[in-house]
N, C-alpha and C positions, 0 to 999 in steps of 0.2 A: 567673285570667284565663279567658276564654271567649273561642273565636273559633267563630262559626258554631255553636254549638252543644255543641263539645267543650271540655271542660278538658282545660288543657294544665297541666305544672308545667314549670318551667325553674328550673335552677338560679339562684342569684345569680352576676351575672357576675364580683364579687369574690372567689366563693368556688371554685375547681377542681377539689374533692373529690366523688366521688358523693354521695347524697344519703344513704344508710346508713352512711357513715363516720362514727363516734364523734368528734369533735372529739381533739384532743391532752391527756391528762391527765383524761377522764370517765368515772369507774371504771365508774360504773350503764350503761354505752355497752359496755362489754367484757362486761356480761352478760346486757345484751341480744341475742334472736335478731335475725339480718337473714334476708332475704326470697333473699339468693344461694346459698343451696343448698353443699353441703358445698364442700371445696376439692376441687385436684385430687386432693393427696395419699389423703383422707378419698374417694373415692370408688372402688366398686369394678372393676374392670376385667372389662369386657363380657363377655371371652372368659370368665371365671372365676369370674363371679358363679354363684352357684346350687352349686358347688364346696363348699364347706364343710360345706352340709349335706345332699350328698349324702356324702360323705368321713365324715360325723360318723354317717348311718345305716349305712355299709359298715362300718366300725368298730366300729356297733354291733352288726351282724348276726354279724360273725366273732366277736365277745367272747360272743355266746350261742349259738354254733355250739359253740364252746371248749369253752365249760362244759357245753353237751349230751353233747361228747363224753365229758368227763371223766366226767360222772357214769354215765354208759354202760358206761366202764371200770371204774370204782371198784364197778359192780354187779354188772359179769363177775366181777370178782376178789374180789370176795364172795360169791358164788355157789359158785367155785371152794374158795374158802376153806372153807364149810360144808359141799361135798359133794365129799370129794374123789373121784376116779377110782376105780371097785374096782379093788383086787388082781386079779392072777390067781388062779383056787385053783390052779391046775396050774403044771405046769413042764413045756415043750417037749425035749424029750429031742434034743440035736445030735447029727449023728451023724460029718458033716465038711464041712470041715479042722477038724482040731485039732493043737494043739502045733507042735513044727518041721516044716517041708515042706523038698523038694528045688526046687522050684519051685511059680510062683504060683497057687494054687488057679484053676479057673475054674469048678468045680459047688460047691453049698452045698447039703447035703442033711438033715433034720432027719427026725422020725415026725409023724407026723399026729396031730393032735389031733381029738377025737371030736364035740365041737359047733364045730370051727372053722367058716368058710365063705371066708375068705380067711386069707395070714399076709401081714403086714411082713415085710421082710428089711431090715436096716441094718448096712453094712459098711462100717469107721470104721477110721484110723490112730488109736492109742489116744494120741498126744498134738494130733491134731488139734482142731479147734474142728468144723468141718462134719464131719457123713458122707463118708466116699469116692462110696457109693449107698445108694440106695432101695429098694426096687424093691417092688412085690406080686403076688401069687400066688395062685392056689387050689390048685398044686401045693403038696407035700412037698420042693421042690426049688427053686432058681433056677439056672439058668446064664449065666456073663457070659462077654460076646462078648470075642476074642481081645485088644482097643483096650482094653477095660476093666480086663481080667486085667491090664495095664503099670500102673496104677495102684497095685498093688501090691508095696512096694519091698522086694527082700530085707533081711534086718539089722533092722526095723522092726516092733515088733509090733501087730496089727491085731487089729478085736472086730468078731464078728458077730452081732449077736441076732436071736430071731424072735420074734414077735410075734404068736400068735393071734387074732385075730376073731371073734367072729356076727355075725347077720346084719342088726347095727342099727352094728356098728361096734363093740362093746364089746370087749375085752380078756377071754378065758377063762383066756389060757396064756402063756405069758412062756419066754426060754429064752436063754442068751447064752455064747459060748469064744472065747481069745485060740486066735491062731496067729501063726507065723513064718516067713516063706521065710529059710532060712539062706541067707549070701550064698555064693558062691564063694571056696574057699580061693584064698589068693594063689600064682599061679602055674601053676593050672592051666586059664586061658583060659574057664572057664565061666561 
């Protein structure tokens, strides 16, 4: 029908149904497209669209972050592996604490080693997991402050090494002795 110029379509007024509706029982109608666009279920929500595959690059990014690092590690630890650390050739000669003490050391005094330029000091309960301290030096010596000395328990045996240096960081000399603060006998209040 034309009115004016346009085509109009109307449905039949026997019939109720939109005009894409498949009749009841017309299989070739169930696979056919229609012109109405997904359902509601089948469409994405506004707020969320575009989500997925940013989510699917973030995912991607961190899965090849991962593996940079891994291989990064796996080449440190290969590294490490073929070369290892040098030895010292020398041995730092300790000079004290050593063995039982009356109370808790607070100097640590070792000899000078002749190409050092700094030493480690590390001073450890010997069934600890961490060091008690650290410390470093250019002295032949460290001293800990009175706060620190309490860290040292009587009864308990403690290891202190040193650790020689030059002047790129390398290890020349190595050197290490337990000690003990004997605790106070029972009874006499010290």
């Amino acid at each position: 029908m034309t009115e004016r110029g346009r085509s109009t379509t109307r449905p039949h007024r026997a019939c109720s149904a939109p005009m894409n509706t498949p009749a009841p029982g017309d299989r070739a109608a169930a696979r056919r497209p229609t012109s109405r666009g997904p359902s509601l279920a089948e469409r994405p929500d506004p707020q969320t669209r575009g989500i997925g595959s940013i989510g699917a690059v973030l995912v991607a990014g961190l899965l090849a972050a991962a593996i940079a690092g891994a291989l990064v590690l796996l080449s440190h630890l290969t590294a490490r592996r073929d070369q290892p650390p040098p030895e010292p050739a020398a041995w730092v000669t300790m000079i004290e604490p050593r063995g039982d003490l009356d109370s808790a050391p607070r100097r640590f005094v070792w000899n000078a080693v002749a190409k050092a330029v700094r030493y480690k000091v590390t001073i450890t309960d010997q069934d600890a997991v961490w060091p008690l301290f650290v410390k470093q030096t250019s002295e032949s010596s460290v001293l800990l402050a009175d706060r620190e000395a309490l860290a040292i328990v009587p009864g308990r045996i403690h290891v202190w090494e040193v650790e020689a240096l030059d002047e790129v960081g390398r290890p020349v000399a190595k050197g290490g002795v337990r000690f003990r603060v004997v605790p106070p006998e029972p009874g006499t209040g010290g």
